[in-house]
C-alpha positions in Angstrom: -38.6 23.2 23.1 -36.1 21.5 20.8 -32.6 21.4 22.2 -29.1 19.7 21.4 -25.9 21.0 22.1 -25.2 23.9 19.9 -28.4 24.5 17.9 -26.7 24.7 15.2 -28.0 21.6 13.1 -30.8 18.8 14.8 -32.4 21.2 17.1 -32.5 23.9 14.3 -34.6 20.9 12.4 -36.7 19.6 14.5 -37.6 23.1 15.0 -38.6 24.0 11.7 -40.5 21.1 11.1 -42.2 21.5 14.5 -43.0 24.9 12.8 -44.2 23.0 9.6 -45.9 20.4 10.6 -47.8 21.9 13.8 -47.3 25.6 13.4 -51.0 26.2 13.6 -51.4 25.2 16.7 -47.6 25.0 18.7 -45.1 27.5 19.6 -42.0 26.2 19.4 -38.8 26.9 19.6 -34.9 25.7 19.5 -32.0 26.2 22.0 -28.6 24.9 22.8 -26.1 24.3 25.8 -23.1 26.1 24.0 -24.6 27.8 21.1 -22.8 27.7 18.0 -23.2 28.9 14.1 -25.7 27.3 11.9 -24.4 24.1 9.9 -24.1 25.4 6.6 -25.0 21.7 5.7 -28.6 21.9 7.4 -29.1 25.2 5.9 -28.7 23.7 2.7 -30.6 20.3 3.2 -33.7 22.3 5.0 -33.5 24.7 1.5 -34.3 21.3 -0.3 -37.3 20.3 1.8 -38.6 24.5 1.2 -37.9 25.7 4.2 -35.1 28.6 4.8 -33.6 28.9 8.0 -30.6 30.8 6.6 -31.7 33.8 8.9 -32.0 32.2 12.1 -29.7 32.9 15.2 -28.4 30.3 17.6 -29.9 30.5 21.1 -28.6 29.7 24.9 -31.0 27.1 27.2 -30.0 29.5 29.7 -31.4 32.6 28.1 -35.3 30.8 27.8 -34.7 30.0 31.3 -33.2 33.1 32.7 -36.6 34.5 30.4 -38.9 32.4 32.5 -39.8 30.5 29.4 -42.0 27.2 30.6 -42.8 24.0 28.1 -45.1 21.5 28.0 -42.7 19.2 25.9 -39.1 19.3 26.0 -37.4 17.3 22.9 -33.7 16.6 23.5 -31.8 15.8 19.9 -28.5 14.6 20.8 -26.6 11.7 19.7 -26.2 8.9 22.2 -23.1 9.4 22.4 -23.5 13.1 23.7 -26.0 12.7 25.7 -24.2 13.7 29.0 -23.8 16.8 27.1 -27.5 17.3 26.4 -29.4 20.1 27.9 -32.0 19.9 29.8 -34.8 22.3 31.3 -35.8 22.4 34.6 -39.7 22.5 34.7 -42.9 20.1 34.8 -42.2 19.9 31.0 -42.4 16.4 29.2 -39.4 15.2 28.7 -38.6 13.6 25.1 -35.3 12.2 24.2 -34.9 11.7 20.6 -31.5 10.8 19.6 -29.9 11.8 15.8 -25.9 11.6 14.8 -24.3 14.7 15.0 -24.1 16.5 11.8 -21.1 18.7 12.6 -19.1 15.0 13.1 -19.5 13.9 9.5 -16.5 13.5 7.6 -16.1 13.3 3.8 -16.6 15.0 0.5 -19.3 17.8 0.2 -21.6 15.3 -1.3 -20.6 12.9 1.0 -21.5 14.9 4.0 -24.8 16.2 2.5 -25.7 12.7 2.2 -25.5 12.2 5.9 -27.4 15.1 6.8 -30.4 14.4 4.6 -30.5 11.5 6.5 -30.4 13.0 9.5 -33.2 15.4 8.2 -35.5 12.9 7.0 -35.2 10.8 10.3 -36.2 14.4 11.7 -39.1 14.9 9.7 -40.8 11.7 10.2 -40.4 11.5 13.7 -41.4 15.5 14.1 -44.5 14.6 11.8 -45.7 11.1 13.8 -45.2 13.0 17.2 -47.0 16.3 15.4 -50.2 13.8 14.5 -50.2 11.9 17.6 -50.9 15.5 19.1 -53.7 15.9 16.6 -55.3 13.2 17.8 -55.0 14.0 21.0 -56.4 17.1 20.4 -53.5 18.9 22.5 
């Protein structure tokens, strides 16, 4: 379970690239503590890297709890300075917190901003891919 505060941007991408990276073999998903609109920013930057997540929906931590939803990892997203705000989910889940500037806080041009978040995305993808390998070789 990826979660930030809004799924609306770094959960959203660590998701997908969960979903690349380890999709054979992990079920994951994305949720948020108020759960906003998708960052029409990390729509875009995901659409460069192939992957479409135009038709996704925002999603509640309270909803996959409420659900009985149980994890065996739990990676919190938030910046450091949110993360008071961050989520969390009860459970005898492994708890991960990997912490990634806010994209909705970016200020600038449009270029300017998708600069930012393909930062943001990249430092997403690399860690998403280590942690997906160290799995492999764990054989989990």
């Amino acid at each position: 379970l990826c979660l930030c505060v809004h799924n609306s941007a770094r959960s959203q991408m660590a998701e997908a690239y969960f979903r690349k990276f380890g999709g054979d073999f992990l079920e994951v998903e994305s949720a948020g503590l108020e759960p906003g609109v998708l960052n029409p920013f990390v729509v875009r930057a995901l659409r460069e890297d192939g992957i479409d997540i135009s038709g996704r929906k925002t999603q509640g931590v309270f909803d996959l709890f409420k659900a009985g939803r149980t994890y065996r990892y739990v990676v919190t997203v938030c910046s450091k300075e949110a993360a008071e705000r961050c989520p969390i989910f009860p459970g005898r889940s492994e708890k991960l917190h990997w912490p990634f500037a806010d994209p909705s806080t970016f200020a600038g041009t449009d270029e300017e901003k998708m600069v930012q978040v393909r930062g943001v995305r990249d430092a997403i993808r690399e860690k998403v891919r280590g942690f997906v390998e160290e799995l492999r070789a764990k054989g989990a």
